[in-house]
N, C-alpha and C positions, 0 to 999 in steps of 0.2 A: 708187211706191216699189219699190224693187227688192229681193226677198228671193229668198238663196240656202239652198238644202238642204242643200250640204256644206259643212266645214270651209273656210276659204281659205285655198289655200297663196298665199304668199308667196316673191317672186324677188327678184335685184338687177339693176335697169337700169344699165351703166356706160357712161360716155360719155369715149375716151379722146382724150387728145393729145398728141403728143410734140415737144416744143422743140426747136430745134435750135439758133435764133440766139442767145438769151440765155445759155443754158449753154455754149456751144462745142463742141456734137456736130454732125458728121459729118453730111451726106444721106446716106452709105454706110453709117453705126451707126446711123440714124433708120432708114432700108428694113430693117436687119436685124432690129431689135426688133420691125416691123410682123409680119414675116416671120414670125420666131419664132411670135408671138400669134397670127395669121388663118393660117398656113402660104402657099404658093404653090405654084404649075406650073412646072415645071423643064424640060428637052428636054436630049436627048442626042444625039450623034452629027448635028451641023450642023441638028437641030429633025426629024430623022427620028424619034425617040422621046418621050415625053410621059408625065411623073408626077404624081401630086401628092403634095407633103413638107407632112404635117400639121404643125399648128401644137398651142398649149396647147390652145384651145377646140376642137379638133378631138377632145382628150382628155374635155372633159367636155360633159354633154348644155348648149348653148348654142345660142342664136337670135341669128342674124347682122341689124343692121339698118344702114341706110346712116349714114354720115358719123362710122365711129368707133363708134358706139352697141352694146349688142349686151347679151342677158339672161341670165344664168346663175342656178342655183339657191344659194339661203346658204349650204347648208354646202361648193360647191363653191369662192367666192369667195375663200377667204383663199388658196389655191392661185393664181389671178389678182392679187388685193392683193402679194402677196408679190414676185409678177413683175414687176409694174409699179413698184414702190417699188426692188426691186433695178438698174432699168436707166434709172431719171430720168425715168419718164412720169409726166405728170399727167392727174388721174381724177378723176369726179367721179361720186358713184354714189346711187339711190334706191332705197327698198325699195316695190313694185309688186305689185300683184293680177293675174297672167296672167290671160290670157281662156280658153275652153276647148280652144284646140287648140295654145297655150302650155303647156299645160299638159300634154299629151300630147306633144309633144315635148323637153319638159325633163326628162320623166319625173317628174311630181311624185305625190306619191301625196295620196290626199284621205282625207280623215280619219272 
């Protein structure tokens, strides 16, 4: 049996995906919405220079997981729901028990 000493914070696991066939967007407005969300690497002056343009999740503490996936904290999520409802993505999301270094990097506090 497994017993824990402190409180359990709880996260949101979101698993995104953005349509492009069925609705009639763009592969140019599908990368931009990605963009937005995860940010990306930019280069200036023929790839002599190199930035990176953050995205939302760059704004709040978030764990990046592959194929879309990715964790943020609840009361950060209606800030992300809001984005993805505004620009035609579909989401599907679960509420999750981080594990201890989830938890330290989402900044969660324990209770």
């Amino acid at each position: 049996m497994f017993v824990h000493s402190r409180s359990l914070d709880t996260a949101i696991l979101v698993h995104v995906w953005i349509p492009f066939r069925h609705n009639g967007m763009e592969r140019k407005e599908q990368a931009r919405i990605y963009r937005k969300l995860y940010g990306y690497r930019s280069s200036s002056n023929y790839g002599k220079y190199h930035y990176d343009v953050k995205g939302i999740l760059d704004s709040v503490p978030s764990i990046r997981y592959e194929d879309g996936n990715f964790i943020v904290r609840e009361e950060d999520f209606p800030v992300i729901k809001k984005f993805l409802e505004e620009n035609g993505s579909s989401y599907r999301t679960w509420k999750v028990i981080p594990d201890e270094d989830e938890v330290k990097k989402l900044k969660l506090h324990s209770g």
